[in-house]
N, CA and C atoms as a LAMMPS dump frame, in Angstrom:
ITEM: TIMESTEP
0
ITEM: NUMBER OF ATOMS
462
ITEM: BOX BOUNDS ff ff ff
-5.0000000000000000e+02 5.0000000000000000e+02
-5.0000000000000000e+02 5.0000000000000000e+02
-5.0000000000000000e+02 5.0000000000000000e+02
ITEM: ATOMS id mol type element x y z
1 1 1 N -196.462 349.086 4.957
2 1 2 C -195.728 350.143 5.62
3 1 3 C -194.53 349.585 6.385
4 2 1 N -194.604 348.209 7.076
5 2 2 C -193.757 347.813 7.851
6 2 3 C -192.844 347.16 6.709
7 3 1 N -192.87 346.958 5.749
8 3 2 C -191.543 346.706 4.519
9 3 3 C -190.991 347.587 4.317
10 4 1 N -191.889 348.661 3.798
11 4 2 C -191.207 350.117 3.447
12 4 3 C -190.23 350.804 4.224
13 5 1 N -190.193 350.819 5.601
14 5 2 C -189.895 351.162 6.564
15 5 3 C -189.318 350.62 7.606
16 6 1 N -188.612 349.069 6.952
17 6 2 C -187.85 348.947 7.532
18 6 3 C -186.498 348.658 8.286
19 7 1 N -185.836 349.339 7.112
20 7 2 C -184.27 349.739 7.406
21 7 3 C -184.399 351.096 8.502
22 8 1 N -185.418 351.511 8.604
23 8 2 C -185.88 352.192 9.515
24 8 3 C -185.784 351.912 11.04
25 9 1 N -186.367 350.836 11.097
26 9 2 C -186.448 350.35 12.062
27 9 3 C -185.699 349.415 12.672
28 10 1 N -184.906 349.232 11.943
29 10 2 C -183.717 348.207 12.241
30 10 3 C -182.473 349.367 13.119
31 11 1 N -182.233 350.586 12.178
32 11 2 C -181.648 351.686 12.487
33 11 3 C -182.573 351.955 13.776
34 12 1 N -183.167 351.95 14.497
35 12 2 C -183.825 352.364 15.479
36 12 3 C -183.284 351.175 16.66
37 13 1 N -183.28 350.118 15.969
38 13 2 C -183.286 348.786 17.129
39 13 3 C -181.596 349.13 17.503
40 14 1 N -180.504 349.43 16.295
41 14 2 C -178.905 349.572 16.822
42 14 3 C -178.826 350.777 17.301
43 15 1 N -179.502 351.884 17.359
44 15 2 C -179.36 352.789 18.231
45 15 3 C -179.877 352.662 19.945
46 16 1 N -180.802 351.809 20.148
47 16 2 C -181.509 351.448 21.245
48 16 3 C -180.213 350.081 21.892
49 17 1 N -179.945 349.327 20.961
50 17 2 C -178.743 348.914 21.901
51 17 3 C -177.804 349.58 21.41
52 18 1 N -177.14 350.485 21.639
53 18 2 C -176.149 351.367 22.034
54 18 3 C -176.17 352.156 22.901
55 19 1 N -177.447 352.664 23.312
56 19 2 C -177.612 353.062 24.372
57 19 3 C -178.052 352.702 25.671
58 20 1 N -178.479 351.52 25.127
59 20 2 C -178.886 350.347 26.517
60 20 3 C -178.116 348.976 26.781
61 21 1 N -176.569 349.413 26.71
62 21 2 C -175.542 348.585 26.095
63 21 3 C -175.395 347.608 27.246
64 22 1 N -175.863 347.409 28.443
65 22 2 C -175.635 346.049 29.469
66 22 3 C -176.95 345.34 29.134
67 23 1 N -178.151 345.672 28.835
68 23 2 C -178.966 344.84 28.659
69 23 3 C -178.529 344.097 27.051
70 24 1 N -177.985 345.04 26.116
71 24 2 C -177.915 344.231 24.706
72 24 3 C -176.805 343.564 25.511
73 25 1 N -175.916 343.34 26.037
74 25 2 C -174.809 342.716 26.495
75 25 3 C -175.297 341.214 26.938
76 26 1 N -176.442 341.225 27.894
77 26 2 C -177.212 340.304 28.577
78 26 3 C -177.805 339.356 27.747
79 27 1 N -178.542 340.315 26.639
80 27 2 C -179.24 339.661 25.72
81 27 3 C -178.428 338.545 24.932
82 28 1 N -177.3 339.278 24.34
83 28 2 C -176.56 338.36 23.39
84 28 3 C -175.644 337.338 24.046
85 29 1 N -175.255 337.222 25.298
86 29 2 C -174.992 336.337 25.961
87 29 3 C -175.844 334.949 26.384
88 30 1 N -177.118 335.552 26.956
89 30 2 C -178.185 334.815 26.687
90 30 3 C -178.241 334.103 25.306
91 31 1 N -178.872 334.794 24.218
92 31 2 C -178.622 334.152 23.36
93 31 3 C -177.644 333.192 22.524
94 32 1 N -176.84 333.389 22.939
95 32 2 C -175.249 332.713 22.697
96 32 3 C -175.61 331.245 23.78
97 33 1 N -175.872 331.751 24.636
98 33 2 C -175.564 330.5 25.292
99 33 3 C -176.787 329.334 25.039
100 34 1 N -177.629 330.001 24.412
101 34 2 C -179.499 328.957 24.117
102 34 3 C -178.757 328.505 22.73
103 35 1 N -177.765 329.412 21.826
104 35 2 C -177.75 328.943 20.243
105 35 3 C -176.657 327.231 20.927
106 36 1 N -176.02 327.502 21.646
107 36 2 C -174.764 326.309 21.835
108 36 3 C -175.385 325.342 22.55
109 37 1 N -176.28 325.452 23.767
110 37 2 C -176.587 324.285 23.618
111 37 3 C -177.713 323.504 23.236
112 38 1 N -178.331 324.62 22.014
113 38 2 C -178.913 323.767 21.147
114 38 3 C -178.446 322.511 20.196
115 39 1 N -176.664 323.655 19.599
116 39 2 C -175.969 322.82 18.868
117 39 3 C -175.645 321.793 19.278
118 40 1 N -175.603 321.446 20.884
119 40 2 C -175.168 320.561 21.609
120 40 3 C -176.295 319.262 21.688
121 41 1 N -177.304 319.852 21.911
122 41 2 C -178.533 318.529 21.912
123 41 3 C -178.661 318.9 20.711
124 42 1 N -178.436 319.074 19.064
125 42 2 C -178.688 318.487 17.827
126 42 3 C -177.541 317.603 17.955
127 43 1 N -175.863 318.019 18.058
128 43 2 C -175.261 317.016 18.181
129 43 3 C -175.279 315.796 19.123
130 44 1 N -175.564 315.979 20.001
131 44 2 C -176.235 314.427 20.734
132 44 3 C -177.069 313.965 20.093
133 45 1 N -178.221 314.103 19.528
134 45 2 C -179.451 313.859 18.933
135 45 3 C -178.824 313.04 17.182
136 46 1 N -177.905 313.681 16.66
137 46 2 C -177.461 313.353 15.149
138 46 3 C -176.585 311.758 16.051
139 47 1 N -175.634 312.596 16.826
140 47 2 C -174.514 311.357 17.085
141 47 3 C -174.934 310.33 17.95
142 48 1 N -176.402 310.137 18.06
143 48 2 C -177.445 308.948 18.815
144 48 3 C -177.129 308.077 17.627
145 49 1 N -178.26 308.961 16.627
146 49 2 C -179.082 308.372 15.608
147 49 3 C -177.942 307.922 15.042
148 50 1 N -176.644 308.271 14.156
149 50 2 C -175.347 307.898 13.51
150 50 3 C -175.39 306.289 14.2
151 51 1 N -175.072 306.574 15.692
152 51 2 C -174.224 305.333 16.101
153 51 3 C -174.88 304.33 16.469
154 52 1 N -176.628 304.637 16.305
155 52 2 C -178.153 303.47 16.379
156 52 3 C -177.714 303.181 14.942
157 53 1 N -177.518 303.728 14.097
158 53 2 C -177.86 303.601 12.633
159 53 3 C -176.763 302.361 11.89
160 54 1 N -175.726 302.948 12.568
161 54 2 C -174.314 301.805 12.506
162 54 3 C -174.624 300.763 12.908
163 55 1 N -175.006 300.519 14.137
164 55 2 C -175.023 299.402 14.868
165 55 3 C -176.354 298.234 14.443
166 56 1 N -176.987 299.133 13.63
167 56 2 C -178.447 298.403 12.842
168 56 3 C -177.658 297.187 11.618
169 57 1 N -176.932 298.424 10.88
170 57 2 C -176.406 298.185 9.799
171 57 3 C -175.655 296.619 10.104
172 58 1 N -174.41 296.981 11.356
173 58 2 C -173.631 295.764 11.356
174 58 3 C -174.497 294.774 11.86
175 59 1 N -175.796 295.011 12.922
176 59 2 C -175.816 293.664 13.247
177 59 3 C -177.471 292.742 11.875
178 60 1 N -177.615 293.687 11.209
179 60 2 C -178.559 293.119 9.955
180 60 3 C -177.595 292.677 8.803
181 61 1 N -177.013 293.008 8.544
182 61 2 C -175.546 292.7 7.527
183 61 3 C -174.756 291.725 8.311
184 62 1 N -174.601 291.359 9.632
185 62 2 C -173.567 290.75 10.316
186 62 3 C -172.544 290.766 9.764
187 63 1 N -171.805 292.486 9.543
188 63 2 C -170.785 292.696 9.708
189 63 3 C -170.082 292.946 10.89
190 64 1 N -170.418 292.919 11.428
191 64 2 C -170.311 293.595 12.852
192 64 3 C -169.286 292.922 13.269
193 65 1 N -169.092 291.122 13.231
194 65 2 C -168.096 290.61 14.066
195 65 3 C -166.535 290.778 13.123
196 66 1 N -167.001 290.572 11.6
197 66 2 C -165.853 291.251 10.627
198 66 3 C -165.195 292.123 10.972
199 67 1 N -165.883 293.187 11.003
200 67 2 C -165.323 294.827 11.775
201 67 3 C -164.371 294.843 12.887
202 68 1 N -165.257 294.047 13.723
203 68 2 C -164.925 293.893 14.938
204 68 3 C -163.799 293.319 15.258
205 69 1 N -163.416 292.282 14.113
206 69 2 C -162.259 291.392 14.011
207 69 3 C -161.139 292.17 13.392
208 70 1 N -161.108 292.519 12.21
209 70 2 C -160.548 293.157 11.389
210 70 3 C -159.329 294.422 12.226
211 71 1 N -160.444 294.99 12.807
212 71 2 C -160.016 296.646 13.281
213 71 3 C -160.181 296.193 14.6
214 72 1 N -160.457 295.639 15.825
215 72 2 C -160.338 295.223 16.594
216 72 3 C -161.325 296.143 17.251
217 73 1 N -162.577 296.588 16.988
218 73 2 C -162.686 297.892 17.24
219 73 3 C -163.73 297.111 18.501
220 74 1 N -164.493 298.669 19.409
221 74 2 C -165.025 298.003 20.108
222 74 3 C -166.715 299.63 20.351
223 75 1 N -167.197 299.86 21.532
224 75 2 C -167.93 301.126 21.306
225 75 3 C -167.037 302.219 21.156
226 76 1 N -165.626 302.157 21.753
227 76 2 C -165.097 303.307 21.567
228 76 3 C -164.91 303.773 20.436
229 77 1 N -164.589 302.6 19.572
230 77 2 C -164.265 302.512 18.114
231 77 3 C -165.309 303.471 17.315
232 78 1 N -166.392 302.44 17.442
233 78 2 C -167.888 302.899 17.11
234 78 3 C -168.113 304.556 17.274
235 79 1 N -167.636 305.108 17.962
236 79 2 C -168.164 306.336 18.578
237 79 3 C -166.909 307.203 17.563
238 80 1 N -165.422 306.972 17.877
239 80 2 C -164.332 307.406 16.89
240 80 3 C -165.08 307.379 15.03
241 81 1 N -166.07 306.494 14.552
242 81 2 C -166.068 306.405 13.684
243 81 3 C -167.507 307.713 13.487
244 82 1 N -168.254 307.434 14.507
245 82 2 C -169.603 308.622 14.45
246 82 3 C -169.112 309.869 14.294
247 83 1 N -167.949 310.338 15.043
248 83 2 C -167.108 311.612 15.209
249 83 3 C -166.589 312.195 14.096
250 84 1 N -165.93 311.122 13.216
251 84 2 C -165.368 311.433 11.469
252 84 3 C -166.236 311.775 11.228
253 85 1 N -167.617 311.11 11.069
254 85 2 C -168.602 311.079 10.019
255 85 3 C -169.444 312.741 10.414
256 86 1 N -169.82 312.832 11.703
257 86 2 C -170.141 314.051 12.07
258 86 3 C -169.036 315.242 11.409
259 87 1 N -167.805 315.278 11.799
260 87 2 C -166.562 316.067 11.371
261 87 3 C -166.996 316.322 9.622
262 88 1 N -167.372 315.165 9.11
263 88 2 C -167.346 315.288 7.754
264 88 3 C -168.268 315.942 7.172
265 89 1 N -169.554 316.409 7.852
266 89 2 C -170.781 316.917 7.642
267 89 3 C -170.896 317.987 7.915
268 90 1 N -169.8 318.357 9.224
269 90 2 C -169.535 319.777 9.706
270 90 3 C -168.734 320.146 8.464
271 91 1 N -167.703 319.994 8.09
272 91 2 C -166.528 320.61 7.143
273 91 3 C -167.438 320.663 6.069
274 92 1 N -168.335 319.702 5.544
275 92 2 C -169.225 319.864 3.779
276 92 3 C -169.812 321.13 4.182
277 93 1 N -170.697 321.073 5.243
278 93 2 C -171.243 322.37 5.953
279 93 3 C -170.584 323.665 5.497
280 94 1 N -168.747 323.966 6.256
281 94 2 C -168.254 325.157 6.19
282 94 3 C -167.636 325.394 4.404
283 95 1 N -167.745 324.202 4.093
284 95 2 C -167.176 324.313 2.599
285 95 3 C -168.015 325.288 1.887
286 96 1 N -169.811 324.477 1.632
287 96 2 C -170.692 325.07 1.225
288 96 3 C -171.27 327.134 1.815
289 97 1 N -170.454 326.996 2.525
290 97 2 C -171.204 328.683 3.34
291 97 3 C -169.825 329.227 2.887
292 98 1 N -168.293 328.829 2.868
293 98 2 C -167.311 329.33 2.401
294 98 3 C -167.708 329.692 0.395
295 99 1 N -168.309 329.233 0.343
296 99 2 C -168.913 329.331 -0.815
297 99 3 C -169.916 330.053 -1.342
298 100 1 N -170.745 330.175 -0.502
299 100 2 C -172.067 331.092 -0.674
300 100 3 C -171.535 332.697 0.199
301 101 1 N -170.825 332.6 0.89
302 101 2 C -170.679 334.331 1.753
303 101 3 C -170.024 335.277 0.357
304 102 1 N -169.431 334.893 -0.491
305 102 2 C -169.197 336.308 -1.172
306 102 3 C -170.075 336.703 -2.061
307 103 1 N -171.213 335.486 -2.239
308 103 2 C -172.148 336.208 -3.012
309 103 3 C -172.923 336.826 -2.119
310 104 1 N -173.55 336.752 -0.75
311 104 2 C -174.502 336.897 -0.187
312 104 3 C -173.618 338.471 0.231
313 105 1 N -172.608 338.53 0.428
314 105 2 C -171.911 340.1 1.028
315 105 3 C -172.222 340.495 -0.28
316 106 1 N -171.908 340.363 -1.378
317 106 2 C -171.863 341.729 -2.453
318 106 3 C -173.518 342.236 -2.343
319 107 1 N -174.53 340.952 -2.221
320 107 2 C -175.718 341.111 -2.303
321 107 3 C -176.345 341.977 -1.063
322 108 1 N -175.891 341.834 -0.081
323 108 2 C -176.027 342.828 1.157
324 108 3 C -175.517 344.035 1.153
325 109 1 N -174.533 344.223 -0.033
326 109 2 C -173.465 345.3 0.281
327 109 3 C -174.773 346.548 -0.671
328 110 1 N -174.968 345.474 -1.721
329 110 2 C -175.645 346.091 -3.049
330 110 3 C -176.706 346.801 -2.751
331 111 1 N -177.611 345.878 -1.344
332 111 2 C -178.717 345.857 -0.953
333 111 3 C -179.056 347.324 -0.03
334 112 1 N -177.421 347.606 1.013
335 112 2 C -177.626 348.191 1.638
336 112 3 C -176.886 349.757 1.08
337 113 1 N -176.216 349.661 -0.142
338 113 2 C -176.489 350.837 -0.793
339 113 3 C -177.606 351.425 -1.652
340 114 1 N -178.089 350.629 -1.722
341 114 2 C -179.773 351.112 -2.556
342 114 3 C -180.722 351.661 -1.454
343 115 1 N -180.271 350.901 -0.013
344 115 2 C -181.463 351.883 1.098
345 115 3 C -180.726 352.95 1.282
346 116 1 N -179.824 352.964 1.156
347 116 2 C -178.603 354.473 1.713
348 116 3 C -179.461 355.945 0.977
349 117 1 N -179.077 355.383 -0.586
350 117 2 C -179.105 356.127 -1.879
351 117 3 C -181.038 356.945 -1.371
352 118 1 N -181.559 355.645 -1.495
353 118 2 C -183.171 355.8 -1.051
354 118 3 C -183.408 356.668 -0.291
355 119 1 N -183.684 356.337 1.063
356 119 2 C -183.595 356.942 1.999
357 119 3 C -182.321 358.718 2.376
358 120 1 N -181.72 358.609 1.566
359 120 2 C -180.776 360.067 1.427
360 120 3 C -181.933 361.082 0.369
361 121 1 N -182.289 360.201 -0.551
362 121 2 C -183.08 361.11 -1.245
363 121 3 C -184.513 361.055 -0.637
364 122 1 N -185.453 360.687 -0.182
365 122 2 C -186.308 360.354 0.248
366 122 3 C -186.187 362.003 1.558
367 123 1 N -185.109 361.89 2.236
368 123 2 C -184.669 362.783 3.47
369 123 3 C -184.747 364.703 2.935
370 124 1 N -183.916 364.09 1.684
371 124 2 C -183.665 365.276 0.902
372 124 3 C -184.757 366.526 0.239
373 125 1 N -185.508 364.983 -0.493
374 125 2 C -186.73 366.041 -1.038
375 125 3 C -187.794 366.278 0.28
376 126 1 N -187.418 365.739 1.59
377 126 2 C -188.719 366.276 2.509
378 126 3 C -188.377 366.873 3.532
379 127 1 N -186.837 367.547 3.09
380 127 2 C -186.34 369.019 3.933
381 127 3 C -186.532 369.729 2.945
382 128 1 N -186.277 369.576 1.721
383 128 2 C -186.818 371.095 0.494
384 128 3 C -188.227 371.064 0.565
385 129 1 N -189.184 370.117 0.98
386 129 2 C -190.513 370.405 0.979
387 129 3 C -191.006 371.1 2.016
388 130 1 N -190.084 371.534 3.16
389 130 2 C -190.556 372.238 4.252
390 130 3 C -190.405 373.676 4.336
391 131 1 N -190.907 374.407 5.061
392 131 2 C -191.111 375.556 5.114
393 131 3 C -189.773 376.205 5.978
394 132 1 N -189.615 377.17 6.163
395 132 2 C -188.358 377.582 7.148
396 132 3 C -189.119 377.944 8.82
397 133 1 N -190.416 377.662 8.754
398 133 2 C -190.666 377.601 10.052
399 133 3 C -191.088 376.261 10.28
400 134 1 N -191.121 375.134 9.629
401 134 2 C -191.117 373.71 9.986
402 134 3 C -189.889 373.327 10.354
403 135 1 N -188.088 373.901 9.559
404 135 2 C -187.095 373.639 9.545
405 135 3 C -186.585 373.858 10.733
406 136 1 N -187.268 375.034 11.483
407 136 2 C -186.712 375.553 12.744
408 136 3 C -187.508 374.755 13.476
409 137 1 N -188.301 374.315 13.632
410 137 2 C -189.113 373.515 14.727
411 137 3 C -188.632 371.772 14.22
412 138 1 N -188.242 371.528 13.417
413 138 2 C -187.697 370.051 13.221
414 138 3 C -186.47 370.117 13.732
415 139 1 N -185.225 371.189 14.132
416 139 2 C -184.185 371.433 14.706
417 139 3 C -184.572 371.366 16.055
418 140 1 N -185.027 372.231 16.613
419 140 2 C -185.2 372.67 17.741
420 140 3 C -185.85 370.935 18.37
421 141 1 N -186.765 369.974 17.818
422 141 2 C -187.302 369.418 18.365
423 141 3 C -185.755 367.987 18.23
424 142 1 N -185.5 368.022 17.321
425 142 2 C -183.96 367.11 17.213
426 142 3 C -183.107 367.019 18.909
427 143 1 N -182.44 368.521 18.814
428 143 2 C -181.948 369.292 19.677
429 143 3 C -182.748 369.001 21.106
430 144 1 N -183.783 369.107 21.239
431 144 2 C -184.517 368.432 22.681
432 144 3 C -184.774 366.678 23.103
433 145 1 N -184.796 366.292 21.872
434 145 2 C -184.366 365.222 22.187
435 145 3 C -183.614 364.601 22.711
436 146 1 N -182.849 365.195 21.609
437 146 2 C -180.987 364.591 21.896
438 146 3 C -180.634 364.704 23.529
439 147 1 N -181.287 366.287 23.983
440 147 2 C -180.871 366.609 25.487
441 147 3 C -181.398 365.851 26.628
442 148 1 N -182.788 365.201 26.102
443 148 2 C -183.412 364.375 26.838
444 148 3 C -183.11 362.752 27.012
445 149 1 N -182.66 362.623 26.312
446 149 2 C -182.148 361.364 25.929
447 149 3 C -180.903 360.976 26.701
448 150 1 N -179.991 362.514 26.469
449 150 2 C -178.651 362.519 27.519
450 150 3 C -178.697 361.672 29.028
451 151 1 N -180.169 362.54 29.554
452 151 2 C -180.073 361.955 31.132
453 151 3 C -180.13 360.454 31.228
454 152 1 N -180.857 359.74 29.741
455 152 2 C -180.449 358.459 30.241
456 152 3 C -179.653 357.531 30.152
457 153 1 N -178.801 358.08 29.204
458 153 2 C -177.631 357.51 28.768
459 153 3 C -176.332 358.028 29.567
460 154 1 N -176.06 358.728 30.503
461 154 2 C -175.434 359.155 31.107
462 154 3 C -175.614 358.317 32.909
């Protein structure tokens, strides 16, 4: 029932923030701010491990004083080079999703005209299945809602 039903309920959740629009405000701020500095301790956490991982490399290879000679480099260096390499993983990142969003929109688009279509007919045949004294009491009870609802959205 909870599959069947639920573009239903999703439609229920964007009407509830629209009308309770400082708490969804709160919420997604909140959330915004837990998604960044998550991204922030994965990127500390990746650009640890990168610049442990380098520094393994040069001093088991003893390249390290080569490097070091060569490019004159030093930790700052080290850290300039973690930053490309991160940069480079971010951009493969936006390449690959620049890549996948127009299939995934037509597929959402496709997706969310088949609940439209559904649900229009679904609506349809179960106002012709009603009686004209169910029709007047499914109005009338719409209509009280709506009025009740006013005081709190106001």
């Amino acid at each position: 029932m909870l599959r069947k039903n639920l573009d239903l309920i999703v439609v229920g959740f964007i009407v509830l923030a629209l009308v309770m629009y400082d708490v969804t405000l709160e919420l997604l701020g909140e959330l915004m701010h837990l998604m960044f500095e998550g991204l922030h301790v994965a990127f500390e956490y990746v650009e640890l491990g990168i610049e442990e991982t380098v520094e393994l490399v040069f001093h088991v290879l003893d390249v390290g004083e080569i490097i070091e000679y060569l490019f004159e480099s030093d930790r700052h260096g080290s850290q300039v080079v973690t930053f490309y390499i991160l940069m480079s993983i971010i951009g493969f990142g936006f390449y690959k999703l620049w890549k996948t969003l127009p299939r995934l929109h037509a597929f959402l688009k496709q997706r969310l005209l088949n609940i439209w279509v559904r649900r229009k007919t679904e609506l349809q045949l179960y106002w012709l299945s009603l009686t004209t004294r169910n029709k007047v009491a499914l109005a009338i009870t719409a209509v009280l809602v709506a009025y009740i609802a006013s005081f709190f959205v106001m």
